[in-house]
C-alpha positions in Angstrom: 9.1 -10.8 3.1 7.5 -11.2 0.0 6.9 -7.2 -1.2 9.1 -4.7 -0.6 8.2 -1.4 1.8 7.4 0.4 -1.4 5.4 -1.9 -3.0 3.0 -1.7 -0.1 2.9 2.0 0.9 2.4 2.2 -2.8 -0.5 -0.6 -2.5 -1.9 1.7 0.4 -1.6 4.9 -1.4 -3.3 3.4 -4.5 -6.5 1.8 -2.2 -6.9 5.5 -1.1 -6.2 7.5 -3.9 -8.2 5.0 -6.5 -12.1 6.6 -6.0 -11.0 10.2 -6.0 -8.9 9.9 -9.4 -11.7 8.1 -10.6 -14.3 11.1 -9.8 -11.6 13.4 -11.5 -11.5 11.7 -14.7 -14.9 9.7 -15.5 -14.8 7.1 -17.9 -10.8 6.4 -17.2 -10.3 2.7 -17.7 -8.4 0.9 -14.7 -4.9 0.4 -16.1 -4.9 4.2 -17.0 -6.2 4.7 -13.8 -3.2 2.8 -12.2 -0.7 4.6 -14.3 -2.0 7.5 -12.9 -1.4 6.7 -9.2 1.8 5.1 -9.9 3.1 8.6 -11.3 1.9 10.1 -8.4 3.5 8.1 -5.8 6.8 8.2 -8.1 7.1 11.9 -8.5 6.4 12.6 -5.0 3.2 14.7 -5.5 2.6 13.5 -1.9 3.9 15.9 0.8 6.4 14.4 3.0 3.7 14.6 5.8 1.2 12.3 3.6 3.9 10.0 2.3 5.0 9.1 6.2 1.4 8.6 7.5 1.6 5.5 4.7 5.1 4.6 5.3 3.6 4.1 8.9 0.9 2.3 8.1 2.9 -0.2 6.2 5.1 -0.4 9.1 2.1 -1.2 11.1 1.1 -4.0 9.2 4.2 -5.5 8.4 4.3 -6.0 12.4 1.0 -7.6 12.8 2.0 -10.0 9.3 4.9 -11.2 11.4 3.3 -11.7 14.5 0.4 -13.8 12.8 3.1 -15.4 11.0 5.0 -16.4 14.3 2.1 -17.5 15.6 0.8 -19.7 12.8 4.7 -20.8 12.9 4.3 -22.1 16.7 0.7 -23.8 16.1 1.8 -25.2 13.4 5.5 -26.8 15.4 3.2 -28.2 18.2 0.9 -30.0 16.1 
């Protein structure tokens, strides 16, 4: 695996949250903006509720990123 569960709810989180921070604070420039959703994610402003919806969602796509990798794994052994 090449991120850690974390990194990609984070990554997840951030895609969503990114557009309604930026309404909040006009003007903010992006690595501001980043801090911003990186101190949410790390103080747990999320309710528990919100935080498992994208710890499933990562879980979700881990398991089609190894079955695509399996799969590219077994074209690639027969060729």
């Amino acid at each position: 695996m090449l991120f850690s569960n974390c990194f990609k709810n984070n990554v997840l989180y951030s895609k969503d949250a990114r557009k309604s921070l930026a309404e909040e604070h006009p003007g903010i420039n992006n690595s501001t903006l980043t801090a911003h959703i990186s101190l949410k994610w790390k103080a747990y402003e999320l309710g528990e509720e919100e935080r498992q919806m994208y710890n499933g969602k990562a879980a979700e796509l881990m398991e089609a990123y190894k079955k695509e990798v399996e799969e590219y794994n077994k074209t690639k052994a027969a060729a």
